[in-house]
N, C-alpha and C positions, 0 to 999 in steps of 0.2 A: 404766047405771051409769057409762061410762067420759065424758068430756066430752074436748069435739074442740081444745080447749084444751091445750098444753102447760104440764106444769110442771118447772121444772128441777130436773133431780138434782143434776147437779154429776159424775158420772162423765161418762169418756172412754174412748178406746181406741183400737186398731188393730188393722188383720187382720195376725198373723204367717205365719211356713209350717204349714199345716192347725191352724191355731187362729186362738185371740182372745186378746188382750191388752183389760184391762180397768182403770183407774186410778181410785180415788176417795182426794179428801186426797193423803194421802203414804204410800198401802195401793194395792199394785198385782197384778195376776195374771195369769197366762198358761196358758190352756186350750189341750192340743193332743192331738189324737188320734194318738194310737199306729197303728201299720202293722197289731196285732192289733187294731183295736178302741177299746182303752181311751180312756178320757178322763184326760189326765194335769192335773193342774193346780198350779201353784208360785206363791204369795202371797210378797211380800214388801213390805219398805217402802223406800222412797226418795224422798228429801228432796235436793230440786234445789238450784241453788246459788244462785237468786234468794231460796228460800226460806229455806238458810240464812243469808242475807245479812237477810231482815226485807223485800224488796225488793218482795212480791209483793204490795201494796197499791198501792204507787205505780203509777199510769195510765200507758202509756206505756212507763214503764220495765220494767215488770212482762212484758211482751210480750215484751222483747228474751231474758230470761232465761227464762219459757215457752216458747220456740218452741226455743231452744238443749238444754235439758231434753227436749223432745219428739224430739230429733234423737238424744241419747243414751241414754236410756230405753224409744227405738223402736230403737233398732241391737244394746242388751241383751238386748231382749225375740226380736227378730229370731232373735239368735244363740243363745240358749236354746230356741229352737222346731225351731231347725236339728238342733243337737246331741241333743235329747229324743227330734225326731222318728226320725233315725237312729240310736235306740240307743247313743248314744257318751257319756253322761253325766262332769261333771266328777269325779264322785264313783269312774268305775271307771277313771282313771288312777294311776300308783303316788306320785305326789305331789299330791295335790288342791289344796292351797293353790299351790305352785310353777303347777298348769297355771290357775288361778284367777286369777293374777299373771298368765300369759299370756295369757288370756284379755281382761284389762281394756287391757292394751296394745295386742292388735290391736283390739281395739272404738274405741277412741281412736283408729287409725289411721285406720280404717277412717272414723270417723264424718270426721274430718277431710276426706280422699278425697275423700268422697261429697259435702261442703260444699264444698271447691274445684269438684270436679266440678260440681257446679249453677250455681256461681256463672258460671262459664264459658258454660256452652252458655245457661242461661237469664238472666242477668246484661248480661255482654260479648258472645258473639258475635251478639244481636240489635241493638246500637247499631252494630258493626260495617256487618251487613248493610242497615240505615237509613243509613248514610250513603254507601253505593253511588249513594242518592236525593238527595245533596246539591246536585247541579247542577242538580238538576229543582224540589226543593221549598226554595225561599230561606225560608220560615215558620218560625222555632224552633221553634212550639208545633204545627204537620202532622207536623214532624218526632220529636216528641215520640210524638204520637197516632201514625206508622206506627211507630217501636219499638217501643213498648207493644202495638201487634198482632204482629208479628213473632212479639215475645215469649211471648205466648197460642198462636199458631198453631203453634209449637215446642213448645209444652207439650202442645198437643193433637195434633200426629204422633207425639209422642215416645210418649202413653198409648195412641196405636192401634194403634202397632210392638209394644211390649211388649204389649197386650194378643194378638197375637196367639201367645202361648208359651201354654200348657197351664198350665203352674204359677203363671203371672201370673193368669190369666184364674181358679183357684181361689183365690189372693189375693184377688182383688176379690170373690168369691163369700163368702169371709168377712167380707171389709170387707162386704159387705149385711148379712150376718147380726149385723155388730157394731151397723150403726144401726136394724137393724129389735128389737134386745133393748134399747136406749135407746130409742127412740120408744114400743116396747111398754108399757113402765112411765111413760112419761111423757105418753102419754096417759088413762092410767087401766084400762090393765088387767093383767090377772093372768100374771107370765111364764110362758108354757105354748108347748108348742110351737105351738100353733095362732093362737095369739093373735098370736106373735112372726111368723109365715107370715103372717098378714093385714096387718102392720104394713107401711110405707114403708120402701125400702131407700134413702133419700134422709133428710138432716138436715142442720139449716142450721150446725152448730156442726163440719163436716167438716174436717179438713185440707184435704182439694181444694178447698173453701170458701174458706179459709183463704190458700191460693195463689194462689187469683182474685183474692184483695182485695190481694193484695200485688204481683201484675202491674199492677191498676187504681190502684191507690195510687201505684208507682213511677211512672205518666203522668203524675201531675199533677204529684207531686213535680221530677221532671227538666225539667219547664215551667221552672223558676227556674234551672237549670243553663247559666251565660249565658257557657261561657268559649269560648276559643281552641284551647286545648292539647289535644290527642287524651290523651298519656297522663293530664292531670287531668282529663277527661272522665270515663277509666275509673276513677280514681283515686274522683274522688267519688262513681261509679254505687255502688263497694262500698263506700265509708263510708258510704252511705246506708241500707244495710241495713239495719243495726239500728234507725233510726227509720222504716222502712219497714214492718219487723217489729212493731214499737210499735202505728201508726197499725191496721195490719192486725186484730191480738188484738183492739184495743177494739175494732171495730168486729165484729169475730166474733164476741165475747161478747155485743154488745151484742143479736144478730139471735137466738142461741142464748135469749135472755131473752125475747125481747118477739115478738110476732105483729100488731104497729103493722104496717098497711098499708105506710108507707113503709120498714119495716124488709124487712118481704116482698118489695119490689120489689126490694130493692140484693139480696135473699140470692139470686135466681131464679137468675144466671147460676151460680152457686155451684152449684146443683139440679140444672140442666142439666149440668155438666160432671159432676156425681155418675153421670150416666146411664151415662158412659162407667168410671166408675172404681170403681164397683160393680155385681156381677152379683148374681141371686136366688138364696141360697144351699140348698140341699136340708135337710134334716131333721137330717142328723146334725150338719151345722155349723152350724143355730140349735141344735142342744142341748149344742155345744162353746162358743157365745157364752153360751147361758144359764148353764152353769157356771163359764165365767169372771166374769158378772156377779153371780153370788151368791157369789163367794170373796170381793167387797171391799163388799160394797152389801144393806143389808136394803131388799130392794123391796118386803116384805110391810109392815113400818112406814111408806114411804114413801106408797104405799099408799093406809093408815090414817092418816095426817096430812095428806097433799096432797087426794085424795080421798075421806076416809070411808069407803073399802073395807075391811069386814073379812072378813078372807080365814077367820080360825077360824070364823065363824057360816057363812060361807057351806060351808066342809067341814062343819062340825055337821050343816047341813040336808040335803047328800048325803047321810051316813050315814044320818039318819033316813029 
């Protein structure tokens, strides 16, 4: 029944702390398992600022306002997973809104932080550490190609360090669980646990994906960056960003679509680095991603539309 062919939902997601964060449209949710047990889960909606802007059509530009969206919608979700998980809900403070106010302000800070923070260690001090090789490689464009490694090679110490924490290494266990409950449906079958257990913990529409194309992107890009000046070197490494970000989305959208040979090729390195950034998640946390995935997404119509699968005849014929 199922065909080895994807087809796209149009959800997304991310692994939080012992949960799954799940996005379709502008309907988003967050599955987290409680220290008893439970499966908690909170739907809500949110409407980015590309999208209130009308932006999220335009190519290109659409990226720059997705990926900023994605930065604060993941540090929401984050911090709601935090607080859920230990008990400390917004709801049993003596002022809710007053700590809800506070809440939005450190998330802002926070999210700010964390994007200085990156831009730094994975941005700047890789061009830094490339130009220690300036006397040796007189080539703009060698010198280009060893930044752009540098820059991978820090990306990829950086996820082996944190992977080795306990809590990280359960992060990743749910990031599988989030792409093995997307792949499940999007190959054609029925979200169960077992189905979701057989799926790939690997998808080309990843964030880590997502990251590789935007360290690969930054190499060709900085090719044309023809100055003198160290501090407008730095200067235009981070105005680049945002059309770096741009470049990036299409082309991750584009792999998430299509199963074109040449699209498979460019997505592999993407695959490969999944390896590291997602583990196989156990039973309870596919059934924490499968409930965050059915708070925003009818997979049984999907299903029924993409594949022909009807899931009521096939219950009917059980019971019979």
């Amino acid at each position: 029944m199922a065909k080895k062919i994807n087809h796209y939902s149009g959800i997304g997601g991310q692994a939080v702390l012992e949960g799954v964060m799940m996005k379709n449209k502008d309907l988003y949710a967050v599955a987290v398992r409680r220290e008893n047990g439970e499966i908690a889960v909170d739907t809500e909606h949110y409407k980015g600022a590309g999208e209130a802007m009308g932006l999220t059509h335009i190519p290109f530009l659409r990226g720059v306002f997705v990926f900023w969206d994605s930065l604060v919608l993941g540090m929401k979700a984050l911090n709601f997973s935090a607080s859920l998980y230990g008990e400390e809900e917004i709801t049993s403070q003596k002022d809710p809104i007053d700590a809800e106010r506070k809440e939005k302000i450190l998330m802002g800070i926070t999210t700010f932080i964390s994007f200085v923070f990156a831009i730094g260690i994975f941005m700047v001090l890789p061009y830094f550490l490339s130009s220690l090789f300036e006397s040796y490689i007189r080539n703009n464009s060698l010198m280009a190609v060893l930044e752009g490694v540098i820059r991978i090679l820090i990306f990829i110490i950086y996820i082996l360090l944190i992977s080795c924490m306990k809590d990280i290494r359960r992060l990743f266990a749910y990031h599988g669980a989030e792409h093995k409950c997307i792949n499940c449906i999007e190959r054609g079958k029925p979200l169960t646990v077992e189905n979701v257990r057989e799926s790939s913990r690997l998808h080309k529409r990843c964030g880590s994906s997502f990251i590789l194309f935007v360290m690969l992107v930054s190499i060709i890009l900085f090719f044309f960056i023809k100055v003198d000046s160290v501090p407008l070197k730095v200067l235009l490494r981070i105005l680049l960003i945002p059309v770096i970000a741009g470049i990036s989305y299409e082309l991750i959208s584009i792999a998430g679509r299509s199963n074109n040979i040449i699209v498979n090729i460019i997505s592999t390195p993407g695959l490969w680095l999944q390896r590291l950034t997602t583990k196989e998640p156990d039973d309870e946390m596919i059934e924490t991603g499968i409930k965050s995935v059915e708070a925003v997404f009818d997979w049984k119509e999907f299903l029924n539309d993409s594949f022909g699968y009807k899931i009521e005849d096939e219950e009917e014929n059980e019971v019979s």
